[in-house]
N, C-alpha and C positions, 0 to 999 in steps of 0.2 A: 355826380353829373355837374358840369358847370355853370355858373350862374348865364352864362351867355352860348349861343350855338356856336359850338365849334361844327364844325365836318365831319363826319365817320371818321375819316381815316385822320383825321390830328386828332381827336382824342385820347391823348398821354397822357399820364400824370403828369403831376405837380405845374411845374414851370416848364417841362416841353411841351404840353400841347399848348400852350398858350404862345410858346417861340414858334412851333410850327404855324399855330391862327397866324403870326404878326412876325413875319420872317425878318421885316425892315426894324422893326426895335429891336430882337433878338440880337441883331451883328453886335452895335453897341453896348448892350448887356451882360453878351459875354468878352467883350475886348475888355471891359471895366473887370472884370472876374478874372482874366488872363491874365492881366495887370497886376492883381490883388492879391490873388493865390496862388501866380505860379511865375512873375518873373524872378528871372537872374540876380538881378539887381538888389536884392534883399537880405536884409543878413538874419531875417525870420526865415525859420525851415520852413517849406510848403507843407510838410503838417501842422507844426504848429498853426499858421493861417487857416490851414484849412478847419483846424482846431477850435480858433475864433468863432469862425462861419458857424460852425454846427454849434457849439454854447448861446451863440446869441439867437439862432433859428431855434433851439430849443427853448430861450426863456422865453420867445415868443410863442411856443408851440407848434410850428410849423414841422408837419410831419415829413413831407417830403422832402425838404431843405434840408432839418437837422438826419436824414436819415442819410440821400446822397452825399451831403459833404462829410456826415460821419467814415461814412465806407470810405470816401477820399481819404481824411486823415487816416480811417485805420491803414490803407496801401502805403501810405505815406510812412509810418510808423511801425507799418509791419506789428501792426496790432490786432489781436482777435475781435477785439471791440469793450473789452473789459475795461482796457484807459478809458479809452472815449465816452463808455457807461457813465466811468466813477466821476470824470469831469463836470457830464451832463448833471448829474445829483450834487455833487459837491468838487466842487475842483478845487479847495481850502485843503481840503483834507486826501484830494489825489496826487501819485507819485510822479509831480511834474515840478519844475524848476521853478521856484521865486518867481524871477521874472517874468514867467507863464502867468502865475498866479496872479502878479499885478495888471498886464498886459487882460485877462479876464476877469479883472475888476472892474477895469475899465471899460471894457467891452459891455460886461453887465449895466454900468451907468448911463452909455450912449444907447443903448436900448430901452431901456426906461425916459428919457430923452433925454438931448446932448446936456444940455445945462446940470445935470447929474453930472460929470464928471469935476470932481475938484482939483483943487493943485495939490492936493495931499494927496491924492491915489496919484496924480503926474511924476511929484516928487518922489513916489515908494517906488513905483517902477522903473525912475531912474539910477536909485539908488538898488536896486535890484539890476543893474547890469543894459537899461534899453535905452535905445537911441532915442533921438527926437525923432526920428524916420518910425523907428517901432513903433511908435508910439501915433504920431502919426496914419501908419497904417492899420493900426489896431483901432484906432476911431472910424477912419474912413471904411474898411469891411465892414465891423458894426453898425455904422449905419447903411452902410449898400444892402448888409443882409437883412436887415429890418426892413428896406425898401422890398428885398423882393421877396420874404414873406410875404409883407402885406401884399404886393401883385398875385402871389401863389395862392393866398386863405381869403382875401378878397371878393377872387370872381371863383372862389369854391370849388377849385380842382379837386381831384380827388388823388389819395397817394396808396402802395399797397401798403398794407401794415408787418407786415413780414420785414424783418431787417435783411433777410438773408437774400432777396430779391434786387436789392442796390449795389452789395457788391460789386458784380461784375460794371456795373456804371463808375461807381466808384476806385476801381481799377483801370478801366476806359479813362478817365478822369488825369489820373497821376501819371499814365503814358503816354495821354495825346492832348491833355487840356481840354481848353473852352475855346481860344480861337478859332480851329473848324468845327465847331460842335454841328452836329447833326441830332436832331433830338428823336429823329427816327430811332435809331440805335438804343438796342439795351431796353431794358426797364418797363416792365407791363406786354400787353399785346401779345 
């Protein structure tokens, strides 16, 4: 139950009932997420990003975050969830590229807070293949996804514990985004 009254019928997990309570932050919320994880524009795969998202949700412990954006990357990756698992516990020792590995070094650091990040992880993950833009947006989702943990574990949503329950959100995710997000749809209820 959440720390604050939602209404019968917006209470969702995680971060949609809380989009549903507050429909007017939600637009922006997810334009910032549409932006993040799934433009064009990018020369990061949208799993990988989505990749990000759910490592840093995870260092945080945010259940519902690293749960849905995991199902996102697995659709993305066409992954059973095994990668996403080994990332989540150790992504040193997971079969992902270099530049991932830096790229969630990084990420690990701006979650711990930004001042964590040095030029020597900047420097390793450009010498592992990443942009200034990578690198760049590997900071910036790190810290958006720590912001919206903290809004998610905050005001004490509640999420299912079943991973198997997010997929289909998480496939919803990787075909249609966050820009019309409806958080009616999928997941609980």
């Amino acid at each position: 139950m959440a720390y604050i009254t939602i209404p019968e019928e917006e209470q969702l997990p995680g971060i949609r009932g809380l989009m549903a309570f507050r429909p007017e932050t939600a637009r922006p919320l997810n334009a910032l997420a549409e932006i993040l994880l799934r433009d064009e524009n990018n020369s990061l795969s949208r799993g990988d990003r989505e990749t990000i998202a759910t490592y840093v949700s995870s260092q945080n412990d945010c259940l519902f975050c690293q749960s849905v954006h995991g199902a996102a990357a697995q659709a993305y990756l066409e992954d059973d969830g095994t990668l996403i698992n080994q990332i989540k516990q150790n992504y040193e020792t997971a079969p992902v590229s270099e530049k991932l590995k830096t790229l969630l070094a990084i990420a690990g650091s701006v979650q711990k807070g930004g001042k964590n990040v040095t030029e020597t992880q900047v420097e390793a993950a450009k010498n592992a293949g990443a942009t200034d833009k990578e690198i760049h947006d590997t900071v910036l989702i790190a810290a958006a996804f720590s912001m919206f943990n903290r809004y998610v574990d905050g005001l004490g949503t509640w999420a299912p514990n079943d991973p198997q329950v997010y997929i289909p959100r998480g496939i919803r995710i990787a075909e249609e985004g966050y820009a019309n997000y409806d958080p009616m749809k999928s997941i609980g209820k």
